[in-house]
C-alpha positions as CSV (number, residue, x, y, z in Angstrom):
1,X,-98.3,18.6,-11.6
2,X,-97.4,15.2,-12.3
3,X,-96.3,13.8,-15.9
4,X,-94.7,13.6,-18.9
5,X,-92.9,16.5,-20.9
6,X,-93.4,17.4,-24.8
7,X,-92.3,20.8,-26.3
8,X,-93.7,24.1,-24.7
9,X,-96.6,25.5,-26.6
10,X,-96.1,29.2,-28.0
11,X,-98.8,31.8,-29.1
12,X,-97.9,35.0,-30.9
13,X,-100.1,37.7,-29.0
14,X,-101.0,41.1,-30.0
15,X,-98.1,42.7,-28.9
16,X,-96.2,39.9,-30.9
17,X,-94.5,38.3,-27.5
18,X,-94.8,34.6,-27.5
19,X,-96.9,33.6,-24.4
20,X,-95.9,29.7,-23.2
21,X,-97.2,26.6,-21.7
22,X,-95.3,23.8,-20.3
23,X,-97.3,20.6,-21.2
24,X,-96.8,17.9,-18.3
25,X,-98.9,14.7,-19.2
26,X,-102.3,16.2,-20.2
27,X,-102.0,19.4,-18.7
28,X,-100.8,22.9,-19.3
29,X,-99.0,25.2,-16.8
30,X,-99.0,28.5,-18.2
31,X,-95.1,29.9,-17.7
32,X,-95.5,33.3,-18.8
33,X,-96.9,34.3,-15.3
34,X,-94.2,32.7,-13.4
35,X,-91.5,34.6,-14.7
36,X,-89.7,36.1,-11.8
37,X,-91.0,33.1,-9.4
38,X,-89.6,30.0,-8.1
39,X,-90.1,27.0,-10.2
40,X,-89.1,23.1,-9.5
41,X,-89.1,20.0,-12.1
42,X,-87.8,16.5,-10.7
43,X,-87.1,13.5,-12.8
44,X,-88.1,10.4,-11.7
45,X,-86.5,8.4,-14.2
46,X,-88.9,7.1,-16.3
47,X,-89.1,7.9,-20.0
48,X,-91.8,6.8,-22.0
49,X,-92.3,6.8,-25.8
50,X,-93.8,9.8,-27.0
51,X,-95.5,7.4,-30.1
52,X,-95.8,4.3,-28.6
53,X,-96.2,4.7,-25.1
54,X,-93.4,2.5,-23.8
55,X,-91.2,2.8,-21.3
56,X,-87.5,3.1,-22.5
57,X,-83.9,3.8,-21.2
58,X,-82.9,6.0,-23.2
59,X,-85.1,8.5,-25.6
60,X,-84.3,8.5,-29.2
61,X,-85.0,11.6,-31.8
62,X,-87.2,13.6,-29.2
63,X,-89.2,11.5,-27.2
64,X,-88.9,8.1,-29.2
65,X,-87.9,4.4,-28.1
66,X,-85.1,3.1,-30.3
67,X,-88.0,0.6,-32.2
68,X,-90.0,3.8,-33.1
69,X,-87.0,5.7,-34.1
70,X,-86.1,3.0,-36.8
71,X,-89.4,2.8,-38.0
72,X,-90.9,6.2,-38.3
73,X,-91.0,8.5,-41.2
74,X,-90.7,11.8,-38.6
75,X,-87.4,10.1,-37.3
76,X,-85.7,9.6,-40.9
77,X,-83.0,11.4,-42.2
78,X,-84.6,12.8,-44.8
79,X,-86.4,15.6,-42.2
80,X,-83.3,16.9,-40.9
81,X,-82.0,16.7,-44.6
82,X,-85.1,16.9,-47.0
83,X,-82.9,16.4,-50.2
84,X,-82.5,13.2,-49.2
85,X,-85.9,12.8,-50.0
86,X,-86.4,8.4,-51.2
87,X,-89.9,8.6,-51.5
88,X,-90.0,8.0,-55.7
89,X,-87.7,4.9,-54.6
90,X,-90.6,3.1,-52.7
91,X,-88.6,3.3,-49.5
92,X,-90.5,5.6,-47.6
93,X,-91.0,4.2,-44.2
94,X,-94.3,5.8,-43.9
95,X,-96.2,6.8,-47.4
96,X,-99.2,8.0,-46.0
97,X,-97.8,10.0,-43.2
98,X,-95.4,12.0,-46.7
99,X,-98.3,12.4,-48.5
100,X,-99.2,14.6,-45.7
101,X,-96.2,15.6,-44.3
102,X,-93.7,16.3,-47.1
103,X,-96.3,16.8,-50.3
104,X,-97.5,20.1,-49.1
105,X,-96.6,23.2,-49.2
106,X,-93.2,24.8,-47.4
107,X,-91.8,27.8,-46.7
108,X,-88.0,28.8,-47.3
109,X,-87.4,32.0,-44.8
110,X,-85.2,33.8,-43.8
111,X,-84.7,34.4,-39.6
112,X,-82.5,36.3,-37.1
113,X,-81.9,33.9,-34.4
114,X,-77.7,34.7,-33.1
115,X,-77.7,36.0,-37.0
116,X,-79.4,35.5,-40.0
117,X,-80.3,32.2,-41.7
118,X,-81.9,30.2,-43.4
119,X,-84.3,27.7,-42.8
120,X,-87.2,25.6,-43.8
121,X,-91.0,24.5,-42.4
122,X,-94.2,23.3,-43.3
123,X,-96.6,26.2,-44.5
124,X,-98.6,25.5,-41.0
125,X,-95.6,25.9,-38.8
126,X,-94.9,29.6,-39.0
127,X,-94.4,31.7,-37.0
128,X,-94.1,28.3,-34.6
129,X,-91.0,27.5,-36.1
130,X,-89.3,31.1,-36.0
131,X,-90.4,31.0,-32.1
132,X,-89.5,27.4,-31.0
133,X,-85.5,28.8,-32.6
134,X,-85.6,31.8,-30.9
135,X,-85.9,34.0,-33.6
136,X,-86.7,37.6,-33.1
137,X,-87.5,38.4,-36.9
138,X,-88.7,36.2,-39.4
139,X,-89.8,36.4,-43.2
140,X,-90.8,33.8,-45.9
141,X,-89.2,34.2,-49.2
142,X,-90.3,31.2,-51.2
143,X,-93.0,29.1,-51.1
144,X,-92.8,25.7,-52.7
145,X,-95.1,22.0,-52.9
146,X,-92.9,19.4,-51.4
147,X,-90.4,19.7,-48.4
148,X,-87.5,18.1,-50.8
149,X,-87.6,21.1,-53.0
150,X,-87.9,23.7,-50.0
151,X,-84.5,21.5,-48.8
152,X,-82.9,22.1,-52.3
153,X,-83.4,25.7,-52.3
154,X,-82.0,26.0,-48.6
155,X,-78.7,24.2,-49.6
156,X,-78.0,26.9,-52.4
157,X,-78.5,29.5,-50.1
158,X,-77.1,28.1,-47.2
159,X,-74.0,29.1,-49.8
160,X,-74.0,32.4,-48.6
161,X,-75.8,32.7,-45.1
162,X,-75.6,30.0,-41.8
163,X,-78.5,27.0,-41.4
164,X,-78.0,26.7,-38.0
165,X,-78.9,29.0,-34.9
166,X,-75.6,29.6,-32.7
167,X,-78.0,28.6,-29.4
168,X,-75.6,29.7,-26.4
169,X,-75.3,32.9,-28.4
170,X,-79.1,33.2,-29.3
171,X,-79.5,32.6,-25.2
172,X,-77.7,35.7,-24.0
173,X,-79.7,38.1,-25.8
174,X,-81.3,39.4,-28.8
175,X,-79.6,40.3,-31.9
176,X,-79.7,43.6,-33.4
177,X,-83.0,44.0,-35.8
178,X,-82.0,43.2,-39.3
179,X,-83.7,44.1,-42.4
180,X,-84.6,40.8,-43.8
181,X,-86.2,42.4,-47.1
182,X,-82.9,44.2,-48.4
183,X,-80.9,40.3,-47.2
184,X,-83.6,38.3,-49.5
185,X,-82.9,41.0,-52.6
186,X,-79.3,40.6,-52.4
187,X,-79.4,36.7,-51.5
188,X,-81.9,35.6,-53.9
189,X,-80.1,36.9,-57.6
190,X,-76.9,35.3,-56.1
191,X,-79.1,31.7,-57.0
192,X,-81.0,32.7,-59.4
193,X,-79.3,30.2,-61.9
194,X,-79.6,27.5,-59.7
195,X,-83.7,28.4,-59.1
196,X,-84.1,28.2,-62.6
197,X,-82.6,24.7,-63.0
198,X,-84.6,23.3,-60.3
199,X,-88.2,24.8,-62.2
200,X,-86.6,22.9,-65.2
201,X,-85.9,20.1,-63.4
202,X,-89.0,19.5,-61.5
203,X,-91.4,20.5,-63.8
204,X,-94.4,19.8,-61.6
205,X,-93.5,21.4,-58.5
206,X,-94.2,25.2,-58.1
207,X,-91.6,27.6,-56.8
208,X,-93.4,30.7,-55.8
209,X,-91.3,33.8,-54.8
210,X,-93.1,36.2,-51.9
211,X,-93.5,39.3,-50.8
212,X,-94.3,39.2,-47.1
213,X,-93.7,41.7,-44.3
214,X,-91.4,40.9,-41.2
215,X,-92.8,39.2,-38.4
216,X,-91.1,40.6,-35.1
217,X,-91.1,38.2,-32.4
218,X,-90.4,39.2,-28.8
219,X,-90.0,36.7,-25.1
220,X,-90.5,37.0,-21.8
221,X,-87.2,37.6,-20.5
222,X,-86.2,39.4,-17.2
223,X,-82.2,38.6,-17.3
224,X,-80.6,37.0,-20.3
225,X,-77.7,34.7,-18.7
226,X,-74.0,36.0,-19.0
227,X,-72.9,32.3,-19.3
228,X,-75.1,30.2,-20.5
229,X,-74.9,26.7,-18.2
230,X,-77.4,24.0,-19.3
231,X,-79.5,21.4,-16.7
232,X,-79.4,17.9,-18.4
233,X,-82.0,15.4,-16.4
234,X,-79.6,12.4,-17.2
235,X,-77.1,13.9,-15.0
236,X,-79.1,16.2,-12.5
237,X,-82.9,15.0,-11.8
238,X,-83.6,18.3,-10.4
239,X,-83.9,21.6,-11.8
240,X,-84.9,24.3,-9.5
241,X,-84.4,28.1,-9.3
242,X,-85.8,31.4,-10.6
243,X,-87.5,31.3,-14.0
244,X,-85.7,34.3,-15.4
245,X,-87.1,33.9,-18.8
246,X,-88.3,31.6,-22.0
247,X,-86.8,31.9,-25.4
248,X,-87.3,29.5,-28.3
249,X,-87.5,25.8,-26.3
250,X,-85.8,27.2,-23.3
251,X,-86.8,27.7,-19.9
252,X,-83.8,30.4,-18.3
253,X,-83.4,29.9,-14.7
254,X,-80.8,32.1,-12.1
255,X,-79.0,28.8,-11.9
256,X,-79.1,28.1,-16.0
257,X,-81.0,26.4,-18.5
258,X,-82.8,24.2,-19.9
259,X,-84.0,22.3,-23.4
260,X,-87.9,21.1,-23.1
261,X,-87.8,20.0,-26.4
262,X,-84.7,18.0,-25.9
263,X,-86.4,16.2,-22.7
264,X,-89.7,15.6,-24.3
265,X,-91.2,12.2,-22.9
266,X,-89.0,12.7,-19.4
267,X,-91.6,12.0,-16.3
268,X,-91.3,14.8,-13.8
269,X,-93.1,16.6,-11.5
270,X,-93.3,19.9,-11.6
271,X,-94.1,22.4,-8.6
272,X,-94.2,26.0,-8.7
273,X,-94.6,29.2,-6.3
């Protein structure tokens, strides 16, 4: 298989274990199958704008050239810190693409990735978003209209509880189960005062508080590493071994591991037993 790399596709099956595809130009390799077998991706050096199509030296926020990077509203600050939010200053790069992007509804959950956190996503990215972090339990607390507001909450409780998945630690095995439910129920009253000035605040926006189940998540892993060692293609154009296992945007090999997501847009070819 011959082509470019974007993030690996994930379905939740029955037996809730994500089943993967590694996308290389237009088609899929399914990984799940190969777990245990030999498997071989080469750089060739060529990177080549996930949005524009270019070829570029260096790849910016993903899979971007440096021109779509400055221009795009998925490459602003404002998604990797949503109450930062300009829109109601007119200096949205991208109106159209907020409208329906950041004006619909989120989600504010709670995960266990290397621990519990918190975290944030668009109402049609879960349980994507608890997979592509690793997460082997998820659960939705709040559901709210715009992704600044979602952002808002997550800063209060990000008081009290990480934002960020410990990914070396996430990569050598699964944390013990924890019971989301009883975390939201103590979490939640401890912002309660701050919830209530945010309704007042922002009038029009809704602030729903759920009551969903636990989603368990589960990978296809033979061997978690002992020390995790990561493949970088800017260094090393080849990464070969034993595909031990896949867990969030990682492929673990017998010789270590690598981000897909990170090298989305990289030209390889990819062979496989």
């Amino acid at each position: 298989m011959f082509g470019t790399l974007s993030k690996l596709k994930t379905h939740l099956n029955d037996n809730h274990e994500v089943e993967y595809h590694l996308p290389v130009g237009e088609a899929r390799l399914a990984l799940n199958p190969l777990i245990g077998k030999s498997l071989t991706m080469v750089h060739t050096g060529n990177i080549f704008c996930s949005n524009c199509g270019k070829k570029t030296k260096k790849s910016y926020s993903q899979g971007h050239c440096y021109v779509c990077m400055t221009k795009l509203a998925s490459c602003d600050l404002c998604i990797m810190k949503p109450e930062t939010c300009h829109f109601d200053q007119g200096t949205c790069r991208e109106p159209e693409w907020a409208m329906s992007n950041c004006f619909v509804p989120h989600y504010v959950y709670l995960s266990n990735t290397s621990g519990i956190k918190v975290g944030i996503t668009r109402y049609t990215q879960i349980p994507t978003r608890w997979i592509d972090q690793g997460a082997t339990q998820g659960l939705p607390i709040f559901k709210v209209s715009t992704r600044k507001m979602s952002g808002l909450i997550e800063i209060e409780l990000a008081k009290f509880i990480n934002d960020k998945t410990h990914w070396q630690a996430m990569l050598k095995g699964n944390n013990d189960d924890i019971d989301l439910i009883e975390q939201a129920g103590q979490l939640i009253p401890l912002i309660e005062d701050k919830l209530q000035a945010l309704a007042a605040e922002y009038q029009d926006i809704v602030i729903e508080r759920l009551d969903a189940n636990i989603q368990a998540i589960s990978y296809p892993i033979t061997q978690f590493p002992v020390k995790v060692k990561s493949h970088n293609f800017d260094k090393i154009a080849e990464v070969t071994g034993i595909l031990q296992g896949i867990k969030g945007q990682y492929l673990i090999f017998d010789t270590g591991v690598i981000n897909i997501r990170k090298f989305s847009s990289y030209e390889v070819e990819v062979n496989h037993d």
